[in-house]
Each structure stands twice: as C-alpha cells, then as structure tokens.
C-alpha positions as CSV (number, residue, x, y, z in Angstrom):
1,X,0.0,0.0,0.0
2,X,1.4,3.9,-0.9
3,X,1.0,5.7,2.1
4,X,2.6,8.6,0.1
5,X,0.0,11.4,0.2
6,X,2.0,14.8,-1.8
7,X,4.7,13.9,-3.9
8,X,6.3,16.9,-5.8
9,X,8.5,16.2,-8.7
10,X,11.0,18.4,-10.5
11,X,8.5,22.0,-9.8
12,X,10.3,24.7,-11.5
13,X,8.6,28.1,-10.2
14,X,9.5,31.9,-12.2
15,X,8.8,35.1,-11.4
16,X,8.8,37.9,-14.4
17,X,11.0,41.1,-13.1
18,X,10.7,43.6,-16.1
19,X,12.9,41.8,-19.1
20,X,14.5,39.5,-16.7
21,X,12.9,36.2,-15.1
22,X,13.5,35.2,-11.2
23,X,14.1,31.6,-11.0
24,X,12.2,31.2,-7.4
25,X,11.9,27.7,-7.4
26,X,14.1,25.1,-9.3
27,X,13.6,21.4,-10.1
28,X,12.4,21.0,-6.4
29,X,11.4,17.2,-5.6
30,X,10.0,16.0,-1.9
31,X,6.9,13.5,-0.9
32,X,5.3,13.2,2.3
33,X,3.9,10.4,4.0
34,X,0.4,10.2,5.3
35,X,0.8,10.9,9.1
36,X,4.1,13.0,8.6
37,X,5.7,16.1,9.1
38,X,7.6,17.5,6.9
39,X,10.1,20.6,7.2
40,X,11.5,23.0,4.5
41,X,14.1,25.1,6.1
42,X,16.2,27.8,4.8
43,X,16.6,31.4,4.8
44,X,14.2,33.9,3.9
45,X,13.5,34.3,0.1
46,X,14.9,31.2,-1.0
47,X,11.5,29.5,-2.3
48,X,9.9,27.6,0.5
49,X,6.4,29.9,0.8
50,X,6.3,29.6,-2.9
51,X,6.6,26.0,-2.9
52,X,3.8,25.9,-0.6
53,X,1.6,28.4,-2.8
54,X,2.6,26.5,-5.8
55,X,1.3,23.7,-4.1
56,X,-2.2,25.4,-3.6
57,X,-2.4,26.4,-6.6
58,X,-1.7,30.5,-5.8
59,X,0.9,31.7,-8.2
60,X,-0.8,34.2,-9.4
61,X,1.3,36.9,-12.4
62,X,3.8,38.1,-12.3
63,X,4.5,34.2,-11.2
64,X,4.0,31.1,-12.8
65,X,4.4,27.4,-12.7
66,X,6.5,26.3,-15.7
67,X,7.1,23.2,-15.1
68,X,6.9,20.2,-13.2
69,X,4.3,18.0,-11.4
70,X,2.6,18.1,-8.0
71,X,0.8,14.8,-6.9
72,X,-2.1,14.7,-4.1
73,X,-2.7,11.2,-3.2
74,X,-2.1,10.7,-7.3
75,X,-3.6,13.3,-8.8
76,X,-1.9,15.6,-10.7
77,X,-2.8,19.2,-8.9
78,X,-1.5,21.1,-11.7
79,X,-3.6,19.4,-14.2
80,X,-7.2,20.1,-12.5
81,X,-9.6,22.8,-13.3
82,X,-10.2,26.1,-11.0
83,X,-13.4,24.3,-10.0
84,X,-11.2,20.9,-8.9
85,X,-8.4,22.7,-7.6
86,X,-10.7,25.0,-5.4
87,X,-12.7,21.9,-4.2
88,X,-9.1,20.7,-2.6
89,X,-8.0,24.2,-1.0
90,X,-9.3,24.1,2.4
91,X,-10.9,20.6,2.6
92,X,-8.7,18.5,1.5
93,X,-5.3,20.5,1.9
94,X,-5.9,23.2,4.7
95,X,-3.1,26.3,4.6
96,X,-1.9,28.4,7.5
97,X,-0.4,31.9,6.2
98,X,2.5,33.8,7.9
99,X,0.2,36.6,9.3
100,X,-3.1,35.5,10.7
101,X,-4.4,38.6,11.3
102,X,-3.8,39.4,7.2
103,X,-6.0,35.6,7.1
104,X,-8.5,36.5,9.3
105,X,-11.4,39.1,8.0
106,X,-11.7,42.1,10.6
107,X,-15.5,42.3,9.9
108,X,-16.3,39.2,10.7
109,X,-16.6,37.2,14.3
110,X,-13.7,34.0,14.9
111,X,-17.6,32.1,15.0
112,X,-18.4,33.3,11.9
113,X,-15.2,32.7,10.1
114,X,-14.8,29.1,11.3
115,X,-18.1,27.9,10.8
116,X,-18.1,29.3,7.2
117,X,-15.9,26.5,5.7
118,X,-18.5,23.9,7.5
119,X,-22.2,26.2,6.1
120,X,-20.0,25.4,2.5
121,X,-19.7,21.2,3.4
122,X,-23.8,21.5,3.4
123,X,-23.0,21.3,7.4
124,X,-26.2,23.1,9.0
125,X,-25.7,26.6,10.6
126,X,-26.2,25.7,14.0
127,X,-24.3,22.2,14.1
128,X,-21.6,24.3,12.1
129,X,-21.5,26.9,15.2
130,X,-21.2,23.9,18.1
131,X,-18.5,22.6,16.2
132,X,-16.6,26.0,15.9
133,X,-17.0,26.2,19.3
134,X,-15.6,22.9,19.8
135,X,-13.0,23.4,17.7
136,X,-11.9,26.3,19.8
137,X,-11.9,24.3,22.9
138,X,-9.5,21.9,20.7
139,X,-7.2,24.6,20.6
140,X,-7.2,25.9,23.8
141,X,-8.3,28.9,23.1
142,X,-9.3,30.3,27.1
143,X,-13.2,31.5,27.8
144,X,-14.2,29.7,24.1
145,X,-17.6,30.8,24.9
146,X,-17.0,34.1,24.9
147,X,-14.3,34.7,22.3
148,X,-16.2,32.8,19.7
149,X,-18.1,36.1,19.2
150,X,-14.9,38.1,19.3
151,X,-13.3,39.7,16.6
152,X,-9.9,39.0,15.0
153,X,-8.5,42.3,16.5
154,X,-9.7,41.0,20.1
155,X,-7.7,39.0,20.7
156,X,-3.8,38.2,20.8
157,X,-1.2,37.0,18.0
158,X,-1.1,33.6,19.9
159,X,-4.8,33.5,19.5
160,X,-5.1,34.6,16.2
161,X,-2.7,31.6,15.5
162,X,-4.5,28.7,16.8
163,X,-7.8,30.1,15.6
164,X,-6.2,29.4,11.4
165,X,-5.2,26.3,13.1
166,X,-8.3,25.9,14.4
167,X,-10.4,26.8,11.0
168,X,-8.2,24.1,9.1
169,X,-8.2,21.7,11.0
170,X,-12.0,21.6,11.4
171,X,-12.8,20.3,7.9
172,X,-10.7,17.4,9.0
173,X,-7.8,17.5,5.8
174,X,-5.6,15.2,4.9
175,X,-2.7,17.7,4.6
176,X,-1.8,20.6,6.6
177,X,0.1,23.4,5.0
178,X,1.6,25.6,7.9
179,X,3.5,28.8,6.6
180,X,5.5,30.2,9.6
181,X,3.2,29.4,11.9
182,X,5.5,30.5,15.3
183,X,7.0,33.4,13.4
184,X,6.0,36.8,15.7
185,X,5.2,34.5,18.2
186,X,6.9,34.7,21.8
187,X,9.1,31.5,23.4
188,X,6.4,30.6,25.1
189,X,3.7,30.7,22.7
190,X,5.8,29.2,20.1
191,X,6.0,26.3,22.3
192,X,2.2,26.1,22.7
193,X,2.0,26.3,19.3
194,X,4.4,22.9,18.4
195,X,2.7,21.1,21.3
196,X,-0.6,21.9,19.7
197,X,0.2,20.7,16.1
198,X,1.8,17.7,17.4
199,X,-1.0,16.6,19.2
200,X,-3.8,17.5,16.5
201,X,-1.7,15.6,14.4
202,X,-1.7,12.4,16.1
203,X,-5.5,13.0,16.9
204,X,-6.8,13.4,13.4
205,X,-3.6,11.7,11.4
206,X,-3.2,15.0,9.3
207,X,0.2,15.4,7.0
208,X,2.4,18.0,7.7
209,X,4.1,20.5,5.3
210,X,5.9,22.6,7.8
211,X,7.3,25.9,6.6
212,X,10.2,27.9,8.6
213,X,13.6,29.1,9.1
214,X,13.8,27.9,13.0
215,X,15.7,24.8,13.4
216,X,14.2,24.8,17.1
217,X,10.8,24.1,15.5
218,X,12.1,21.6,13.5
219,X,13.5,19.4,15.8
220,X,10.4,19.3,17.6
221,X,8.0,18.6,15.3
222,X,9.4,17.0,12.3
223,X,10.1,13.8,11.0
224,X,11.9,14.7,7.7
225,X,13.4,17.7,6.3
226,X,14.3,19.7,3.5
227,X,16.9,22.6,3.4
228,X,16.6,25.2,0.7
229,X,18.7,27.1,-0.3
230,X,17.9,29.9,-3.4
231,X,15.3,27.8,-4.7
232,X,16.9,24.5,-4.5
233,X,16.7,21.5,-1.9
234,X,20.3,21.6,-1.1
235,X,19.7,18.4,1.4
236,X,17.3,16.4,2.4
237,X,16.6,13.4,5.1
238,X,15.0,12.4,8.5
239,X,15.6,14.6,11.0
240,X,17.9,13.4,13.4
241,X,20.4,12.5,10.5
242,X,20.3,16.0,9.6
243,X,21.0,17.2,13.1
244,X,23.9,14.4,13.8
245,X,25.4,14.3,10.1
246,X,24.9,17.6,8.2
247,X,26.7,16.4,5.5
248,X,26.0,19.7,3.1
249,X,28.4,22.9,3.6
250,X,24.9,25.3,3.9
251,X,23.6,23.0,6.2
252,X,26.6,22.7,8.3
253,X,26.9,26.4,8.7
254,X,23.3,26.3,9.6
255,X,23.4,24.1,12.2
256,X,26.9,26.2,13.5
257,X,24.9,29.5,13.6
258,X,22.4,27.9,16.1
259,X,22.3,29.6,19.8
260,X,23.2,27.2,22.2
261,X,22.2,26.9,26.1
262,X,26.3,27.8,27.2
263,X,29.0,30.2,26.5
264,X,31.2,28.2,26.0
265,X,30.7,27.7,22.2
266,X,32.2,31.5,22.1
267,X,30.5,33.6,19.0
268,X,28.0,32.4,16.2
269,X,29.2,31.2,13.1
270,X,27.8,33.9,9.9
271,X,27.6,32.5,6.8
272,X,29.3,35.5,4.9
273,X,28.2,36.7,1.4
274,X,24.3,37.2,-0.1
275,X,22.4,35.0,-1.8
276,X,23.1,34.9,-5.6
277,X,21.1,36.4,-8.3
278,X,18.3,34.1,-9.4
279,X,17.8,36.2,-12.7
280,X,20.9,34.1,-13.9
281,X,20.8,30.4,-15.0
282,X,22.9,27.7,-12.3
283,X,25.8,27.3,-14.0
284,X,27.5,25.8,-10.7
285,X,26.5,25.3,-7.3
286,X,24.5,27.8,-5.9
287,X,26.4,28.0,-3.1
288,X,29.5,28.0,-4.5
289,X,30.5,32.1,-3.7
290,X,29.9,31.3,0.2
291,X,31.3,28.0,1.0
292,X,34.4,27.6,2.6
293,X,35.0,24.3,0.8
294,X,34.1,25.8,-2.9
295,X,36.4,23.9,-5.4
296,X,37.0,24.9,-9.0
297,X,34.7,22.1,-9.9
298,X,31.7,23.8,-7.9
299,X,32.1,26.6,-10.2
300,X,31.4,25.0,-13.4
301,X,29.0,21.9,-12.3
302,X,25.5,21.9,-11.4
303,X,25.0,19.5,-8.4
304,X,22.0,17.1,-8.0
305,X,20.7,15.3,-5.2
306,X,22.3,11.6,-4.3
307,X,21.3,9.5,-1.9
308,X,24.7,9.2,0.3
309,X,23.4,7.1,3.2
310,X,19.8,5.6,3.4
311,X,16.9,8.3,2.7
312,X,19.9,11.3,3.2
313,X,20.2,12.9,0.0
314,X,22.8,16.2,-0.4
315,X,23.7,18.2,-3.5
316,X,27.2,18.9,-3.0
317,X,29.9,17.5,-5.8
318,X,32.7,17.1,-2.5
319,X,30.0,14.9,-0.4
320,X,29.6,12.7,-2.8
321,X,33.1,12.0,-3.4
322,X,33.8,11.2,0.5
C-alpha cells in the first residue's frame, strides 16, 4: 500500500521582473507520507512559501508554474480545473499563512469565520456553530464561549494563531500546509503552538508540510526535512540525520549559527556573502561564492541530489566523493 500522500517532482517556479525572469523555485522534488511532518528550512527568500503556494495552486502573475508535477494522493494538482483545484484548497489541503491577522477578515466574528468552511460542506448553521465552538476548545483557546463572538483584533497573536489552526483543522484535511506558523510569536507561545500541532496531528492523522527558518521548530516537530537554499533542496533526510550528520556545507553552517544553552561555544558562526542572483541560469552550485570548501569544480558543475546514506540525500559535488 502507498502511504505517500503529496509527492512533488521536479517543480520549477518563475517570477517575471521587467525583461528579466526570477528563478524562485528550481527542479524542487520531496513526498510526504500520510501521518508526517515534513520541514522546508532555509533562509528567507529562497523559495519555500512559494513552494507551498505553488502547491495550492496561488501563483498568481507576475509568477508562474513552468514546469513540473505536484501529486495529491495521485492526482496531478497542476492538471485540475479552477473548480477541482478549489474543491481541494481548504478541505482537502488546509493552509496556514505567515500573518493571521492578514488571514482573518476584521469584519467578521472567529464564530463566523470558522463555521463558514463547515455552512459550504452542506454542514447546517447551527451544528456548524457547536463545532466552531468545539474546535476552539480543541485549541485551547481560554473563555471559548466568549471569544467565539470576538473579533480577530480582540484577541492576541497567539490567539489569532490557533484560531487558522483551528479553522483548518475543522474540515478534517488530509494535509496541513503551515506557513511560519511561530514566526511573531513569543518563546512561550511558540511552544504552545508545536505542542498543539503535534497533538492534533496524532488525533486526526493529518500530514504535515511545515514551513520555517527555525531549526528549534524543526526538531520538535518534524520527522523529515528539506533545506533550501535559493530555490533548490540543497539536502534532504530524516531529521535526526540532519541534526547528527549535516553532511551539506549550507547545512553545516546552519546548524553552526544555532544559539546554544552555554557560552562556551564562544561567537555564532555567519555565513558571509548574499544569496546569488536568481535572474541568472545555475551554471554551478548555488552555493558555490559562500562555502568555505568551494572547489574549482563547484564553479562549473551543477550539483543534484544523491542519496549518500539511506533516505539522506545532499547536493554537494565534494560529499559525494567522500
């Protein structure tokens, strides 16, 4: 049996920028199992929100999906209709944007809003209303009664989080998409935040695309990850082999730039340089200007992903010739 439920394959994403094109998102490949959470990790602007979009179906222009196939439970997502794909968004796959107060309309109460996607399942007003109201018991949102008739702006960023969580989870999908959901969020309520998705996630047996930049979210939450790096998956495997055995040089200066509990580990490693300009084809690795390592070799040749131990795949010409 395929428990495989999204299985993206070689998703090439553009953006038009006057007369030149923005290569967001390059030959990107991944699938997640049914029951998993997966990570896409990397620095800001290098292609894992647009992944996600793609994956929705929201590039809208200047953007567009070139190339490339995106699977859901089989199904080619790129090949539906506007009327199939928008049939998927929200029951099927659920989404959980960076800013939920940009999600959330100000007009309307946290009530209202969750029980809307229910009224549209043919769900009957008032059995849609008890289960908002359950829902926000589910997510331990305090005095549900009586912030079921608030207002978005009523209530806190920690709120305002677990209510999207909330109004995705309550039309029971197969696959969560959750953009940043701790980003703006304090220690404590990030914390909150991971415990809750872990244990909705085990209670309804929901997938997991987990979008961030926080390696401390990613350890407690996922099973697999992927590391981006200007639009590319740079590495990829189960978590823990990540953590023990970086085994690309972006992903090794990562893990060096994490904060740890002592002193004694004296300054943070910086990963000196920018990101390069994604206007230009790959000639070499991406990466190439920045690494430490960088070989004349890294210049001229394009890397691709190899599996270098079981299920731990890197794109780097000099791990694959250890």
């Amino acid at each position: 049996m395929n428990d495989t439920i999204l299985q993206v394959k070689d998703l090439n994403v553009t953006f038009a920028a006057g007369r030149s094109i923005v290569h967001a998102v390059s030959d990107i490949c991944f699938s997640i199992q049914k029951g998993e959470t997966f990570a896409l990790v990397g620095e800001s602007g290098c292609g894992k929100s647009t992944t996600a979009r793609a994956i929705m179906r929201l590039i809208r222009d200047p953007g567009k999906i070139n190339s490339g196939e995106i699977l859901f439970e089989g199904r080619d997502l790129l090949g539906m209709r506007e009327n199939e794909i928008a049939s998927v968004r929200g029951k099927s796959i659920g989404m959980i944007f960076q800013n939920p107060l940009d999600s959330l309309n100000p007009v309307y109460t946290i009530g209202g809003q969750i029980s809307e996607g229910l009224v549209i399942d043919k769900m009957e007003k008032k059995a849609a209303w008890r289960t908002a109201a359950r829902v926000l018991r589910d997510v331990q949102i305090p005095d549900s009664d009586r912030r079921i008739k608030a207002y978005p702006y009523e209530i806190s960023g920690g709120m305002r989080q677990r209510v999207m969580i909330g109004m995705m989870l309550c039309r029971n999908p197969k696959l969560l998409i959750a953009d940043e959901p701790t980003t703006a969020l304090d220690v404590t309520i990030q914390a909150g935040i991971i415990e809750l998705m872990n244990s909705l996630r085990q209670a309804h047996d929901t997938s997991i695309l987990l979008i961030t930049h926080d390696f401390g979210v990613v350890a407690d939450i996922a099973d697999r990850v992927g590391v981006m790096y200007a639009g590319e998956i740079v590495e990829l495997g189960e978590v823990f082999a990540i953590f023990d055995r970086p085994m690309h040089p972006y992903t090794q200066l990562l893990m060096k730039a994490l904060p740890t509990i002592t002193k004694n580990e004296g300054r943070l490693t910086t990963i000196h340089g920018s990101v390069p300009n994604l206007t230009e084809a790959a000639l070499g690795c991406r990466f190439a200007d920045r690494c430490p390592d960088a070989a004349d070799a890294c210049r001229t040749t394009h890397p691709v992903l190899h599996e270098l131990e079981e299920g731990h795949y890197c794109s780097c010409l000099k791990a694959q010739v250890k």
